[in-house]
C-alpha positions in Angstrom: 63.4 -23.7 95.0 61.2 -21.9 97.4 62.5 -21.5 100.7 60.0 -22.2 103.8 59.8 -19.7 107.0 59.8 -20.5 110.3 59.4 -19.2 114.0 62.2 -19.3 116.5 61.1 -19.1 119.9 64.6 -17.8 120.8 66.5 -14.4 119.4 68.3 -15.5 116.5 72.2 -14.6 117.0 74.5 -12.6 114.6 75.1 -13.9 111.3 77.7 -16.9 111.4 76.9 -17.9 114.8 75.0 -21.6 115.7 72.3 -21.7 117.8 70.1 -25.0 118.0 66.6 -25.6 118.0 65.1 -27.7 120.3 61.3 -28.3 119.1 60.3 -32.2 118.4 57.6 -31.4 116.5 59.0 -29.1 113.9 62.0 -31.4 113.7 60.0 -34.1 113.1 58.1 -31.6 109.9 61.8 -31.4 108.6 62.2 -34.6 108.4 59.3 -36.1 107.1 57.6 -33.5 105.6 59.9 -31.7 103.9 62.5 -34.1 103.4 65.1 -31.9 105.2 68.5 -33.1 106.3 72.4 -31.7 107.0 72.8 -28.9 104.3 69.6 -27.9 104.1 68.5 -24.3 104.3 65.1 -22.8 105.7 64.5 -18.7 106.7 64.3 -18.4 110.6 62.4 -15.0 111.9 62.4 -14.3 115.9 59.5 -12.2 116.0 62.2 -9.1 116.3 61.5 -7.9 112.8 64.2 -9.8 111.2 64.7 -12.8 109.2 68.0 -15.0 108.5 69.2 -17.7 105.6 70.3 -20.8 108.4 71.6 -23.7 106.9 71.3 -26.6 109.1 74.4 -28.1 110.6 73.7 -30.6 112.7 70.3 -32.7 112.7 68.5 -35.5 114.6 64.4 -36.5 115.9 63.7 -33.6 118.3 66.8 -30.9 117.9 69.1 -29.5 114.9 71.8 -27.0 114.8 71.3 -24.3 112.2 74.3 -21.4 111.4 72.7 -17.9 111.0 73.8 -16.5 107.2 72.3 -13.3 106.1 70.1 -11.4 108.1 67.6 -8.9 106.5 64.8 -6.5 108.1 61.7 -7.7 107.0 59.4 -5.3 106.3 56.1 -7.1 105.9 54.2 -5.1 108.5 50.6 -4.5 109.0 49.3 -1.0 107.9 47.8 -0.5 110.7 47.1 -1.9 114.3 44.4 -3.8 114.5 42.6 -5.5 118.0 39.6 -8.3 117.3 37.6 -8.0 120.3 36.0 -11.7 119.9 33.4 -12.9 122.0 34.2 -16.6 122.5 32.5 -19.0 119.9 32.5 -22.4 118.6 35.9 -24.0 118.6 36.9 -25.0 114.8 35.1 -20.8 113.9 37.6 -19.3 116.9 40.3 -20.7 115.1 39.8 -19.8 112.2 39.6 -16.3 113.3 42.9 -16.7 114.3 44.3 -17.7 111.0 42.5 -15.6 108.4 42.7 -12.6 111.1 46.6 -13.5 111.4 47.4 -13.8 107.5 45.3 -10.5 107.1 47.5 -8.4 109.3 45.5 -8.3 112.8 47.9 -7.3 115.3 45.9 -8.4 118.4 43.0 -10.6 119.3 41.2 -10.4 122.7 38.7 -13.0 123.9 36.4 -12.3 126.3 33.0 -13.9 127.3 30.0 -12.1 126.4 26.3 -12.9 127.9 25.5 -15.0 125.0 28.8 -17.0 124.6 28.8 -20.6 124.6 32.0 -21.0 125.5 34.2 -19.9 128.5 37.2 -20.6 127.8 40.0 -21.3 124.7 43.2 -23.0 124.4 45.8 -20.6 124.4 48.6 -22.6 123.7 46.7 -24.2 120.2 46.1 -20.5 119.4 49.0 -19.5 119.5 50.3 -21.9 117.7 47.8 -21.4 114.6 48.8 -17.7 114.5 52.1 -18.5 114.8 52.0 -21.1 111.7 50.2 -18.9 109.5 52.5 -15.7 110.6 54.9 -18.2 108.8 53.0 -19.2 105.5 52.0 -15.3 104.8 55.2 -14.0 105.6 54.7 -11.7 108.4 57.0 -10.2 110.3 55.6 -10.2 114.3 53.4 -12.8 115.2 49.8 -11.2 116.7 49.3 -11.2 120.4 46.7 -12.9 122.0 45.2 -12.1 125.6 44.0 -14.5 127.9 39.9 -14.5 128.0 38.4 -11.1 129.3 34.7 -10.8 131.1 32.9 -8.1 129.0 33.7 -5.3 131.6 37.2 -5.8 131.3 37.2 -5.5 127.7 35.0 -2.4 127.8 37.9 -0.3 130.6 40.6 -1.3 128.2 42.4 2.4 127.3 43.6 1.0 123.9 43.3 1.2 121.1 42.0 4.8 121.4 39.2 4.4 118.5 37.0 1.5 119.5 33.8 0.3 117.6 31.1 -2.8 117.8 29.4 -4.5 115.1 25.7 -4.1 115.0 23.4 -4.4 111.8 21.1 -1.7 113.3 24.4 0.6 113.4 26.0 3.1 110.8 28.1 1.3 107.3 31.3 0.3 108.7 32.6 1.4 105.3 31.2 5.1 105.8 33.0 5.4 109.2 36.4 4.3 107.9 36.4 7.2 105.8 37.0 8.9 108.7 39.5 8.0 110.4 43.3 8.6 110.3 45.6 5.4 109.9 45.0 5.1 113.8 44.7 1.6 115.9 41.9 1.0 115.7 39.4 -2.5 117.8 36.7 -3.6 116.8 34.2 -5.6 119.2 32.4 -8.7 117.7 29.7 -10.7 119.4 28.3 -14.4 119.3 26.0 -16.3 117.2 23.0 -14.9 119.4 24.2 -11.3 119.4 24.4 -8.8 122.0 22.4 -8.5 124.9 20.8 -5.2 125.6 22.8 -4.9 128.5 26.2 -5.1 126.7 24.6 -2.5 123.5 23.7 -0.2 127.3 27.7 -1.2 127.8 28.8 -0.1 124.0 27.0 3.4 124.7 28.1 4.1 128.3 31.5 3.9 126.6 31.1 5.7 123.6 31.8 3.4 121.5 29.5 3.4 118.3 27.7 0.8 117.0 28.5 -0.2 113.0 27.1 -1.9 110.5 28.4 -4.4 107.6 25.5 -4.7 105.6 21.7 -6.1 105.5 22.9 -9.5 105.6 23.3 -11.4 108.9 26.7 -12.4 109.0 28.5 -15.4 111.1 31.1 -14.1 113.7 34.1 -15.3 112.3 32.8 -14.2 108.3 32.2 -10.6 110.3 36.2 -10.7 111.4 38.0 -11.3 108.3 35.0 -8.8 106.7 36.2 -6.1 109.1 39.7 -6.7 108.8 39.8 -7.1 105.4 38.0 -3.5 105.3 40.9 -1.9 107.8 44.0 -3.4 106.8 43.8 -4.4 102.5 
């Protein structure tokens, strides 16, 4: 029987130690979802790069008691770093940028408003959350990070990653430029439904940072992410 993965919000302890979880809502998924109960065993990860078989011990509505048996590194790391730079967009698409951008191996996402967003802000707390689910269903080691929104400018003076690019139609085949580069970090700016505004291309271009293209076609924002990081990290 396939076992199911899930994130511990604390350090998991040495092998043969109990540590409890305290988290209604996955204790309620346990029980009613996957029929879980005393004896039971699920794989716990911590975020740390390691993984452990937990039986659980102890079990009620909103906490359980699971004993740590083998630990194991797991090695299911991205091949390289990745950081979405998305500009803020429709709800339901933001979130699934998120999820397919998570289960692909994007090791950051940074929000930021651009002059065409229609949207100022995101929930934080529901993102992380739907990284932190599908970091669980595809087996990743580290969860992604996400940053709390950025204004443009603040996106644009980050120092990292040290290769940064935008997506443009007008600009050069994305695929061309990845023949280029090392297996380097590498972010990747992506703008609204209405595009970017001459004043953030002026921005992209004060900074160096060259414009690239996916193709002829006219792609949504959140079918340009997974295309990008797709292209950098499979």
């Amino acid at each position: 029987m396939r076992l199911h993965r899930f994130y511990s919000e604390n350090v998991l302890p040495a092998e043969g130690e109990i540590f409890r979880v305290e988290n209604f809502e996955l204790c309620h998924q346990w029980r009613k979802v996957f029929r879980y109960n005393v004896g039971s065993q699920v794989i716990m990860f911590d975020g740390n790069g390691f993984e452990a078989l937990c039986q659980i011990e102890d079990f009620d509505h909103a906490a359980a008691s699971l004993r740590v048996g083998q630990r194991r590194p797991n090695r299911n790391r991205p091949s390289r770093e990745v950081h979405i730079f998305q500009s803020l967009i429709k709800k339901d698409n933001l979130e699934w940028i998120f999820q397919k951008g998570t289960e692909l191996g994007v090791s950051h996402f940074h929000p930021f408003i651009s002059d065409r967003s229609q949207k100022k802000s995101f929930n934080i707390e529901r993102a992380s959350k739907i990284v932190r689910e599908a970091s669980e269903q595809s087996g990743r080691a580290v969860p992604p990070n996400i940053s709390e929104v950025l204004t443009m400018e603040e996106a644009l003076k980050l120092t990292f990653p040290a290769v940064m690019t935008a997506l443009h139609g007008s600009g050069d085949r994305f695929s061309k430029f990845l023949e280029t580069l090392a297996n380097c970090a590498i972010g990747v700016f992506i703008g609204p439904e209405g595009g970017w505004s001459d004043r953030e291309l002026a921005g992209f271009e004060k900074h160096h940072i060259p414009l690239l293209s996916l193709g002829h076609q006219t792609l949504r924002a959140e079918t340009a992410a997974v295309a990008v990081s797709t292209l950098l990290l499979l």
